[in-house]
ROKENU-708930 format. One record per residue: x negated, y, z of N, C-alpha, C in turn; residue in one letter; residue number from 1. Coordinates in Angstrom, 1 decimal, padded with zeros to 4 digits. Last residue first. Layout:
{n_xx->X&n_yy->Y&n_zz->Z&ca_xx->X&ca_yy->Y&ca_zz->Z&c_xx->X&c_yy->Y&c_zz->Z&fimar->A&vexdren->NUM};
...
END
This chain:
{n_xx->009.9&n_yy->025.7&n_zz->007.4&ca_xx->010.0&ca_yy->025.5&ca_zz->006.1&c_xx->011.4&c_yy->024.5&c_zz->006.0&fimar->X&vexdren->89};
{n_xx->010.1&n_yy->029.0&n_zz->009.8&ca_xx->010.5&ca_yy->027.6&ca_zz->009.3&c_xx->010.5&c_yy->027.3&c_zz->008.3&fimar->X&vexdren->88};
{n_xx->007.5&n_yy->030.8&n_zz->011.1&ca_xx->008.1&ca_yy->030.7&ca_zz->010.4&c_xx->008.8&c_yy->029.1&c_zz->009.6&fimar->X&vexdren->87};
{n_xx->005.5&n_yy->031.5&n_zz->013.2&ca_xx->006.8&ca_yy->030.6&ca_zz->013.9&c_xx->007.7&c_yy->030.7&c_zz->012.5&fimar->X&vexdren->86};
{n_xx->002.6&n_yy->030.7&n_zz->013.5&ca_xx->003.6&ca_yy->031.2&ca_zz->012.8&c_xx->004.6&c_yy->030.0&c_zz->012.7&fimar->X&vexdren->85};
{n_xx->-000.1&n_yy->030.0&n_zz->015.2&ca_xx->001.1&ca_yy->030.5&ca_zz->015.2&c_xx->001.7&c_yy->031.0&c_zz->014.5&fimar->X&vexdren->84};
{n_xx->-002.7&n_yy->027.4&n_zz->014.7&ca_xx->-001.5&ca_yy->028.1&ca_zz->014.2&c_xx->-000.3&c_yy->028.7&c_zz->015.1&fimar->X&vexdren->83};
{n_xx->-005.2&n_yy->027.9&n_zz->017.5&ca_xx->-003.7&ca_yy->026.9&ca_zz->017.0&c_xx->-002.7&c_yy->028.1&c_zz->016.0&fimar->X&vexdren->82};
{n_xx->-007.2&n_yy->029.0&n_zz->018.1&ca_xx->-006.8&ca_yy->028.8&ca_zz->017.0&c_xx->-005.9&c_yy->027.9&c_zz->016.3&fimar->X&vexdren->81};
{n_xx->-006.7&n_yy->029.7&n_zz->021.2&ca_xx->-006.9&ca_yy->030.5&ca_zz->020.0&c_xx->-006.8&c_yy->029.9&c_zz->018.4&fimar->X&vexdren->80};
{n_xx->-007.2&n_yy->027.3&n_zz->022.2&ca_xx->-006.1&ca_yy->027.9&ca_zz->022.3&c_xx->-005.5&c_yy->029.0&c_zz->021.2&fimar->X&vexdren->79};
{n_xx->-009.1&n_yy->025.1&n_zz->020.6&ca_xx->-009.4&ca_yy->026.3&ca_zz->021.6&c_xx->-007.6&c_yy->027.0&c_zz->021.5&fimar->X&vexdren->78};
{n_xx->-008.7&n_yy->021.7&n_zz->021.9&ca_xx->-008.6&ca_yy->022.4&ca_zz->021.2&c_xx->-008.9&c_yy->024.0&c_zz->021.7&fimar->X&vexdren->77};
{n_xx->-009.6&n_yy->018.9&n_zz->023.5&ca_xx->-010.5&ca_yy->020.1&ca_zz->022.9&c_xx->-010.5&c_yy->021.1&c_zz->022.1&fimar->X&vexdren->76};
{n_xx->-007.3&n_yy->018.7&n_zz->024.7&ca_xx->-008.0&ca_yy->019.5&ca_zz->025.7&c_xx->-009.4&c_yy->019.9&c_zz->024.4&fimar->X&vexdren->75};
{n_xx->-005.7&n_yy->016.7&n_zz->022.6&ca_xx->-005.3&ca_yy->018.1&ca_zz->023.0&c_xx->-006.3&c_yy->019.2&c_zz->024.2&fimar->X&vexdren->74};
{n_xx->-007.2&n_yy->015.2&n_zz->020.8&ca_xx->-007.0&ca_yy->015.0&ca_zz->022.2&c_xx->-007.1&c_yy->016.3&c_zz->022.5&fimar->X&vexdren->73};
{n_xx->-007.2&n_yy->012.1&n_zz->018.6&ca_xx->-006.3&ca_yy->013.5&ca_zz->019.1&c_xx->-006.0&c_yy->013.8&c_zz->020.5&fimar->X&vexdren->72};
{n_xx->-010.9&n_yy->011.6&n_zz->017.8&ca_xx->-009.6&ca_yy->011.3&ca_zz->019.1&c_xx->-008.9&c_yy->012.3&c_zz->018.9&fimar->X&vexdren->71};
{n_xx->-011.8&n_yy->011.5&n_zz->014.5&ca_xx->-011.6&ca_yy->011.9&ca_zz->015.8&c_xx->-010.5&c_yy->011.3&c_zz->016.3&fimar->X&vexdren->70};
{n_xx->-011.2&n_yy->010.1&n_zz->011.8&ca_xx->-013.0&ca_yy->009.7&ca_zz->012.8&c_xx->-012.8&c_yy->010.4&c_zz->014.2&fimar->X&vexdren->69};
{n_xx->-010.5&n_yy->013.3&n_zz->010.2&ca_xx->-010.4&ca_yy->011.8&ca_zz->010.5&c_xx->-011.8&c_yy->011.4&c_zz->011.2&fimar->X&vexdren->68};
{n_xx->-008.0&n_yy->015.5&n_zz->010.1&ca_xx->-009.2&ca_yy->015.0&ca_zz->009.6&c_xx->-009.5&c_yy->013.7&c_zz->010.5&fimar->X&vexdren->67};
{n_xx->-006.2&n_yy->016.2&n_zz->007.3&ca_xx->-005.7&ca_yy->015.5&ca_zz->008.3&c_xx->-007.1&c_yy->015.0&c_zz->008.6&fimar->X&vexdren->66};
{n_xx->-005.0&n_yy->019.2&n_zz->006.0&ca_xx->-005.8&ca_yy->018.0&ca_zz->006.0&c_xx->-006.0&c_yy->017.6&c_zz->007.3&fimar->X&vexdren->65};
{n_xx->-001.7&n_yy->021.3&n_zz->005.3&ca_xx->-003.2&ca_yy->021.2&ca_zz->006.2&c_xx->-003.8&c_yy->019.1&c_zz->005.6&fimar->X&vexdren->64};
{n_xx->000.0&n_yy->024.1&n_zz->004.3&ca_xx->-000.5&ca_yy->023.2&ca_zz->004.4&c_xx->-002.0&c_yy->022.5&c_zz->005.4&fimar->X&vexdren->63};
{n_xx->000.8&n_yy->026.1&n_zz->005.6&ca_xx->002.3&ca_yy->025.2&ca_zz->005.4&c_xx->001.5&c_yy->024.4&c_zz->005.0&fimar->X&vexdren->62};
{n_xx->-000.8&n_yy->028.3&n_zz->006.1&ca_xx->-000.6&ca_yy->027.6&ca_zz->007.2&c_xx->000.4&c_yy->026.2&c_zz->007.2&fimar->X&vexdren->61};
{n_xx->-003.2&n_yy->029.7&n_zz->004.0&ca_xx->-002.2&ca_yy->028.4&ca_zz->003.8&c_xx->-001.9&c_yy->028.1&c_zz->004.9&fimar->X&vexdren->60};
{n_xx->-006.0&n_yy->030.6&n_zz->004.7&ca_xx->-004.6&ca_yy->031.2&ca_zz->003.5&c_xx->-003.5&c_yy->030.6&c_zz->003.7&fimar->X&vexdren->59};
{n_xx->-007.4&n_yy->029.3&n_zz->006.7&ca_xx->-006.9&ca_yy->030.6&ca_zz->007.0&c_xx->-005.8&c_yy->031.5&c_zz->006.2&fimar->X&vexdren->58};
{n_xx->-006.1&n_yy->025.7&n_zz->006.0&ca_xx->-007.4&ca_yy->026.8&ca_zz->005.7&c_xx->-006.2&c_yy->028.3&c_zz->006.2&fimar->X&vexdren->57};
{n_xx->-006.0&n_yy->023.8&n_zz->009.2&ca_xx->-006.0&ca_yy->024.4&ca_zz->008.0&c_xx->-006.9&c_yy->025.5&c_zz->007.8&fimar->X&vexdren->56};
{n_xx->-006.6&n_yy->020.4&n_zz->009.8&ca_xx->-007.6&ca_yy->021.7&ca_zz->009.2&c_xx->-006.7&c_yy->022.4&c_zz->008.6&fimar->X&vexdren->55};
{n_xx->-005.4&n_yy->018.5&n_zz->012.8&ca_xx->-005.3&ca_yy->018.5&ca_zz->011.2&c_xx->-006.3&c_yy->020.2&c_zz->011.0&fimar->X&vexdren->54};
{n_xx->-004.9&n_yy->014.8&n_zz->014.0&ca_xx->-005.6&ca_yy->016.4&ca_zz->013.8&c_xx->-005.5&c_yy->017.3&c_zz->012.6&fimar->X&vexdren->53};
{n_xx->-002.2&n_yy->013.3&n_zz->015.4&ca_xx->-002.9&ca_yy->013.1&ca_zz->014.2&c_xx->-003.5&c_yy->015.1&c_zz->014.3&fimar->X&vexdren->52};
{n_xx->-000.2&n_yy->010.6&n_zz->016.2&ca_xx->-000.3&ca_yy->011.8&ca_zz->017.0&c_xx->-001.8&c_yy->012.5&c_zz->015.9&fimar->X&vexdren->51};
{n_xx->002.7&n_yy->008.9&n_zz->014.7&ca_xx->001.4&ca_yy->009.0&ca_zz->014.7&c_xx->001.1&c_yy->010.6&c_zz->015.4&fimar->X&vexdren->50};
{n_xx->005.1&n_yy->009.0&n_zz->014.3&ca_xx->005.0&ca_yy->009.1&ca_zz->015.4&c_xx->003.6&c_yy->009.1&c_zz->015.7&fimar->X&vexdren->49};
{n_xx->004.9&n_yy->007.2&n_zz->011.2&ca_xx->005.6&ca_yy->007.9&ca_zz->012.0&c_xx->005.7&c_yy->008.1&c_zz->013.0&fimar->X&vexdren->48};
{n_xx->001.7&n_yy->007.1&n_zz->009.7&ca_xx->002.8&ca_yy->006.4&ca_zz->010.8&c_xx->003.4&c_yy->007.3&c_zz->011.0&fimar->X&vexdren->47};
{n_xx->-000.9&n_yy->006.0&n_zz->007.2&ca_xx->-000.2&ca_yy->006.9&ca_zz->008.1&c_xx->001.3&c_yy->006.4&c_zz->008.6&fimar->X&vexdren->46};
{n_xx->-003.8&n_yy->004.2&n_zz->006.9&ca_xx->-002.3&ca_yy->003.5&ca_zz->006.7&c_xx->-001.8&c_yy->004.8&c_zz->007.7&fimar->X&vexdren->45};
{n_xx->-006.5&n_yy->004.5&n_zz->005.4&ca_xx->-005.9&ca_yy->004.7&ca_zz->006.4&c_xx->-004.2&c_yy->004.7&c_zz->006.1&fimar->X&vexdren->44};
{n_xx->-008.2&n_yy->003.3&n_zz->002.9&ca_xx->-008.7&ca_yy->002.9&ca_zz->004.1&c_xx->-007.5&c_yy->003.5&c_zz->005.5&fimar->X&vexdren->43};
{n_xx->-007.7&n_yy->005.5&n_zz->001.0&ca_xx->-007.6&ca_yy->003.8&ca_zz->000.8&c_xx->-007.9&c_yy->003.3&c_zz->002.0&fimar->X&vexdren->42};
{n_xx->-008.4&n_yy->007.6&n_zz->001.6&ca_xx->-007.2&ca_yy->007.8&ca_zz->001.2&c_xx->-006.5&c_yy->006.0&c_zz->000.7&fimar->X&vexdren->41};
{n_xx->-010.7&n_yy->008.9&n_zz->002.7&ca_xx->-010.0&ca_yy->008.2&ca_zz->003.2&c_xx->-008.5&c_yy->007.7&c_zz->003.0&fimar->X&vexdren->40};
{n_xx->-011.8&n_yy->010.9&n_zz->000.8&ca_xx->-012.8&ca_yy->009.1&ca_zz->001.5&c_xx->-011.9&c_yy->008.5&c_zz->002.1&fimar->X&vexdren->39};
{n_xx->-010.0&n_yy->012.8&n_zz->000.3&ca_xx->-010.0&ca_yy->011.9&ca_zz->-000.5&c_xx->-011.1&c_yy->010.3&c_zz->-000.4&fimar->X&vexdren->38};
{n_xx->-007.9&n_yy->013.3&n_zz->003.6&ca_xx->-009.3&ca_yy->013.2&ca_zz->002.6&c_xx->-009.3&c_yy->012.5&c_zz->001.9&fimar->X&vexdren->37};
{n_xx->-004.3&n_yy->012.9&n_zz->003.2&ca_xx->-005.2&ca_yy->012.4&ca_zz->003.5&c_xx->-006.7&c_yy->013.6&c_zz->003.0&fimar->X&vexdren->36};
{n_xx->-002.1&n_yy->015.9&n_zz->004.3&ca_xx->-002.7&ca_yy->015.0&ca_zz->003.0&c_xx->-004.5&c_yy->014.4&c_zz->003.9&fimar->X&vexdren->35};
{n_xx->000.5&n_yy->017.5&n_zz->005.4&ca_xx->-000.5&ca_yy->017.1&ca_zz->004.9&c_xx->-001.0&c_yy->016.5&c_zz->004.5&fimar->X&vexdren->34};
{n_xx->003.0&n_yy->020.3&n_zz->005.4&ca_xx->002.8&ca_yy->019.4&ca_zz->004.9&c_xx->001.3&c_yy->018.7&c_zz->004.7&fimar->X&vexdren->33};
{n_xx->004.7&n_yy->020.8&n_zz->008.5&ca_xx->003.9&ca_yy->021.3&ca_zz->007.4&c_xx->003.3&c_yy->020.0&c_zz->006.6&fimar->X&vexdren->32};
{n_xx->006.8&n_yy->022.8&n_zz->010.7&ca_xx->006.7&ca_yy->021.8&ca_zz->010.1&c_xx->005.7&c_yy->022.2&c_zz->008.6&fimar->X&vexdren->31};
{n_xx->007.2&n_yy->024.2&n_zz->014.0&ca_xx->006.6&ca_yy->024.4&ca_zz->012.8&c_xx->006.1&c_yy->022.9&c_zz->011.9&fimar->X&vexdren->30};
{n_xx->006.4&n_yy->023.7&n_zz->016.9&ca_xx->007.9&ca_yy->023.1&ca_zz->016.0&c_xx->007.7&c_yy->023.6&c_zz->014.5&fimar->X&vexdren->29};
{n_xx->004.1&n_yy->024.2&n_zz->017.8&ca_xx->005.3&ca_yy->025.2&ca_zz->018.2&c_xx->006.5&c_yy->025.1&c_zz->017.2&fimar->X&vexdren->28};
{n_xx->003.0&n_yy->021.9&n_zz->017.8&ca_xx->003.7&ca_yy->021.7&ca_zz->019.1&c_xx->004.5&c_yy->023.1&c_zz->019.2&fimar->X&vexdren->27};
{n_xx->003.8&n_yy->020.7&n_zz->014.2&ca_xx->002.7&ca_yy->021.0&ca_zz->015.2&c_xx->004.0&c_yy->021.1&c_zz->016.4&fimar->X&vexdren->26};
{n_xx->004.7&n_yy->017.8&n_zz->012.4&ca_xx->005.6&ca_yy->018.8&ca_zz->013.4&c_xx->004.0&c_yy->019.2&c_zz->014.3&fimar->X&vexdren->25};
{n_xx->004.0&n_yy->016.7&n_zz->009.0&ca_xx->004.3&ca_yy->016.7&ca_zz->010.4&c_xx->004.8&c_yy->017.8&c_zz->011.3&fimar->X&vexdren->24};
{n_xx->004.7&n_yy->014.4&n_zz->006.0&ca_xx->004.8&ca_yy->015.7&ca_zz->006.8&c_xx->005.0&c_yy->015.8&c_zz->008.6&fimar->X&vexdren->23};
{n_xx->002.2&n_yy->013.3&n_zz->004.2&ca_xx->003.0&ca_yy->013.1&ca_zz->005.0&c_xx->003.4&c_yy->014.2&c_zz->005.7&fimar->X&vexdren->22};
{n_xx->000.1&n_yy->011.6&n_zz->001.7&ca_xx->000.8&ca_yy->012.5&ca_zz->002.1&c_xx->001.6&c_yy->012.5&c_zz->003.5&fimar->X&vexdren->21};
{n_xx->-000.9&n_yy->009.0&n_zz->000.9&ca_xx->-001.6&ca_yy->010.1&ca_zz->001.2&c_xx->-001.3&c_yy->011.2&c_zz->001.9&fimar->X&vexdren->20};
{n_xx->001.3&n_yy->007.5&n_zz->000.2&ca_xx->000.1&ca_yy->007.0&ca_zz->001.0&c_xx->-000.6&c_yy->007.9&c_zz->001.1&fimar->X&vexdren->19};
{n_xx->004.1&n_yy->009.5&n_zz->001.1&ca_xx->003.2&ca_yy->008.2&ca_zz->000.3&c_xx->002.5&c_yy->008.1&c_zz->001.0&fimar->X&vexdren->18};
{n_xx->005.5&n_yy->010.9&n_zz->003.2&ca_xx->006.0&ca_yy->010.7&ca_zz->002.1&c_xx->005.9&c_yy->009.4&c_zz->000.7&fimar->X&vexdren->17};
{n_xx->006.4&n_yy->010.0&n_zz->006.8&ca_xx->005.0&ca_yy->009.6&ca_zz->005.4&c_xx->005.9&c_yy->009.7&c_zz->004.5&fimar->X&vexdren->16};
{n_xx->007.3&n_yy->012.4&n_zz->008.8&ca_xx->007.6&ca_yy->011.3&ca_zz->007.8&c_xx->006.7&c_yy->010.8&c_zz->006.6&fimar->X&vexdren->15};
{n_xx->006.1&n_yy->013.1&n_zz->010.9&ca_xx->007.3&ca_yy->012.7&ca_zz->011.4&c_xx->008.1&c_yy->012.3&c_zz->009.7&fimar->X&vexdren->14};
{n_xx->003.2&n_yy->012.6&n_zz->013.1&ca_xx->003.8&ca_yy->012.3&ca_zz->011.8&c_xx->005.4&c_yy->012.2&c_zz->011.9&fimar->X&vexdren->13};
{n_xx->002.4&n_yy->015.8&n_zz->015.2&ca_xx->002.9&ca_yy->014.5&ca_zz->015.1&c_xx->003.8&c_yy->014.5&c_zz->013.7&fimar->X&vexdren->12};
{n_xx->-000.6&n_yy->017.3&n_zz->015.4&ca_xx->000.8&ca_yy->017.1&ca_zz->015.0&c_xx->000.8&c_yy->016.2&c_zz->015.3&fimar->X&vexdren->11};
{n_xx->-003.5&n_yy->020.3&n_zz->016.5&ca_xx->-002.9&ca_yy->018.6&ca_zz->016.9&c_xx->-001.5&c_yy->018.7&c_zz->016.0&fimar->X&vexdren->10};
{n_xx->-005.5&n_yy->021.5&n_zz->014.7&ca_xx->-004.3&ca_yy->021.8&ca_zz->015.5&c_xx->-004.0&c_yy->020.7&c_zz->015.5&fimar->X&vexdren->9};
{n_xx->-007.7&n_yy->024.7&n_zz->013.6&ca_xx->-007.7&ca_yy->023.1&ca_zz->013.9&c_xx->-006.0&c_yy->022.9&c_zz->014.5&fimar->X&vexdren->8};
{n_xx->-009.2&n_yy->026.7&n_zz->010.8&ca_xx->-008.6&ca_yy->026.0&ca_zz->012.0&c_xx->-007.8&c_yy->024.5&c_zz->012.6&fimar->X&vexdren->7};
{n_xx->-013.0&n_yy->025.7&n_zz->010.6&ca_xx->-011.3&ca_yy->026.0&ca_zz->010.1&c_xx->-010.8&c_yy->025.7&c_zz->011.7&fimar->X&vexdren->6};
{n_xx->-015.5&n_yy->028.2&n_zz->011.1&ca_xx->-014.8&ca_yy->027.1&ca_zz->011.5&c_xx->-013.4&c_yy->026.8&c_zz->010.8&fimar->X&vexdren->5};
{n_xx->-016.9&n_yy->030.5&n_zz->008.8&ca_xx->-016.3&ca_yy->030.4&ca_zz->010.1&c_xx->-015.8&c_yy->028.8&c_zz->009.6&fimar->X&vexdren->4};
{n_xx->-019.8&n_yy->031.3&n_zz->007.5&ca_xx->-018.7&ca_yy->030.2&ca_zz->007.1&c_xx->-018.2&c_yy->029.9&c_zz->008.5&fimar->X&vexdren->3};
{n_xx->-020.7&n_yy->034.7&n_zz->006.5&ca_xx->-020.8&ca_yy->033.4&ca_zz->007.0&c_xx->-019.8&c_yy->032.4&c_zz->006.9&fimar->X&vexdren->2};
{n_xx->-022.1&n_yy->035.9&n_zz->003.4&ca_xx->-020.9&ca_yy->035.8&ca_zz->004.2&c_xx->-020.9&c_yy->034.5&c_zz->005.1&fimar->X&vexdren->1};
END
């Protein structure tokens, strides 16, 4: 079985719960909850307003990983794999 891509999606931080945690807003207002990597879970200070990339996996859209070492830069995403589910948490 091959190993497709995850999916990807730009947010903004709209509350650090802890230091690992935090919940954000993708761009179709859908709110979800994400979490540092565990390499990076001492090393990154998260922000409110922070503009931030995230993985989800294809089961889970309410959650995602926040991945790190990239620019959040909206032109490399593919259109196609931005979460759509307009369901509210």
């Amino acid at each position: 079985m091959p190993h497709e891509p995850p999916i990807t999606s730009l947010a903004e931080i709209i509350e650090v719960l802890d230091g690992r945690r935090c919940r954000a807003v993708l761009p179709n207002g859908k709110q979800v909850l994400a979490h540092l990597p565990k390499s990076a879970r001492d090393s990154v200070a998260l922000q409110v307003g922070e503009e931030i990339r995230l993985e989800f996996s294809p089961f889970d859209f309410s959650r995602a990983r926040i991945r790190m070492g990239e620019v959040a830069n909206p032109s490399d995403l593919d259109p196609s794999q931005q979460p759509n589910d307009d369901s509210r948490t």
